[in-house]
C-alpha positions as CSV (number, residue, x, y, z in Angstrom):
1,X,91.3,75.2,67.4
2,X,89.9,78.3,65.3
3,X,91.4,80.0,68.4
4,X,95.0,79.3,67.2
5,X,94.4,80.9,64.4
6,X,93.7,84.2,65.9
7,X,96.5,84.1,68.9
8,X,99.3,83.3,66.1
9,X,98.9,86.2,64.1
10,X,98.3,88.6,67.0
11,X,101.1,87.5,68.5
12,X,103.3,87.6,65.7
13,X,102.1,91.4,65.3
14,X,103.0,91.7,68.6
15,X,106.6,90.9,68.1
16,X,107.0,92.4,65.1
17,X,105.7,95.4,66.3
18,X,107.9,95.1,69.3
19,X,110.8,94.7,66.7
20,X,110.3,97.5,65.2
21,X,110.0,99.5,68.5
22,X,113.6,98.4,69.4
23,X,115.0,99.5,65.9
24,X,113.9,102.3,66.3
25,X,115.3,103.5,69.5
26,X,118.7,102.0,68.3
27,X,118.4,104.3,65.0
28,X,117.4,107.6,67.7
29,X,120.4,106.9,69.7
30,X,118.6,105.9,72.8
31,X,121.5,103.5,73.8
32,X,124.1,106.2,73.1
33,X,125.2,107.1,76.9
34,X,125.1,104.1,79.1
35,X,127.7,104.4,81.4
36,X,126.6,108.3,82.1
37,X,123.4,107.1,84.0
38,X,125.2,104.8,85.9
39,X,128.1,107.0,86.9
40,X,125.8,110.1,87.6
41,X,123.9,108.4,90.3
42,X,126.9,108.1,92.5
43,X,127.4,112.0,92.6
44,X,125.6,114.1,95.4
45,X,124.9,117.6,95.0
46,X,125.3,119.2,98.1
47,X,123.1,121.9,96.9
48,X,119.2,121.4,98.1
49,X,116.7,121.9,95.7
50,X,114.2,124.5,96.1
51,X,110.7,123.8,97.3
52,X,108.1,125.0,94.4
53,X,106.5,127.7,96.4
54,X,109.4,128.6,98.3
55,X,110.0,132.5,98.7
56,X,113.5,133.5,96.9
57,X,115.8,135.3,99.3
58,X,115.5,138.4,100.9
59,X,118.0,141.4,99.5
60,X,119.3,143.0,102.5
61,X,120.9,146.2,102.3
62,X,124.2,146.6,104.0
63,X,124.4,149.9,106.6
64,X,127.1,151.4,108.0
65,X,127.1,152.7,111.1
């Protein structure tokens, strides 16, 4: 029974603090663009990305003959 009495006010910590969390990311606009994540992930970009220790490009230099 005394065990009651320390799960109930942990987890009513826990909620509250859980609470809070949610207001908080309401009030930081963290909701703000919903339908942009879901609309982006249908794009491709035909444009690879670069591997990290990939060489850039090689200038060459035009001649005429």
């Amino acid at each position: 029974m005394t065990i009651l009495a320390i799960l109930i006010p942990v987890t009513l910590l826990m909620g509250i603090v859980g609470l809070g969390a949610f207001f908080w990311t309401l009030r930081s606009d963290q909701y703000e663009d919903l339908s942009g994540d879901a609309e982006r992930i249908l794009f491709d970009d035909d444009r690879p990305l670069p591997a990290k220790n990939a060489r850039p490009p090689a200038k060459f230099k035009e001649t005429t003959p």
